[in-house]
N, C-alpha and C positions, 0 to 999 in steps of 0.2 A: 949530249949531242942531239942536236936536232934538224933533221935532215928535211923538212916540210909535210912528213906524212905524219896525219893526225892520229892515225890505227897501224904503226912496224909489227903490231902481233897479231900470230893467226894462231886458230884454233883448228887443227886437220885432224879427222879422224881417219884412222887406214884400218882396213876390215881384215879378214883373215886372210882372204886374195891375194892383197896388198894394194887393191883400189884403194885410193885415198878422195878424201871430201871435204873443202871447207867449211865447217862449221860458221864461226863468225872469225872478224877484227876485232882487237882492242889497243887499248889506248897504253897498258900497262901490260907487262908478263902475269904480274901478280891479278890483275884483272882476267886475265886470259886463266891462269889455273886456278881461279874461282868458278869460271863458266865451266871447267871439264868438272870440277867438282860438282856443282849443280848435276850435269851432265849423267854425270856416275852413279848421282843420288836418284837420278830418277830410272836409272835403267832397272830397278828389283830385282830379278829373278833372270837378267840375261847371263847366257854363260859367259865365263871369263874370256874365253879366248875367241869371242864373235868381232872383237878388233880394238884398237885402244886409239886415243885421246893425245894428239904432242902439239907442242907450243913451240912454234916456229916464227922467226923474224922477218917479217916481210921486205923484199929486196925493191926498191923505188925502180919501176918500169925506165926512168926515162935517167938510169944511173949508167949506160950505155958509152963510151967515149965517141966523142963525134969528133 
């Protein structure tokens, strides 16, 4: 299905708080849980539980009933 949005994945990080943060769009889920991997790999020595990584489908703004 292709609905006209070139990036339906997001990348949000939600911190311990529960603030959350878009990271990036991709074009692919499988591309989006390569970026959190990247992601993960570069954090070293943060602790576990400073906030995690989800892969969310982007809803088209203008998907609204008129």
């Amino acid at each position: 299905m292709n609905d006209g949005n070139p990036r339906p994945w997001q990348v949000v990080r939600q911190d311990a708080n529960g603030h959350r943060y878009r990271i990036g769009r991709c074009a692919t889920r499988a591309e989006a849980q390569r970026l959190i991997r990247r992601l993960e790999e570069g954090a070293g020595a943060r602790p576990a539980d400073s906030g995690r990584y989800l892969v969310e489908r982007v809803e088209r703004a203008d998907s609204t009933p008129r």
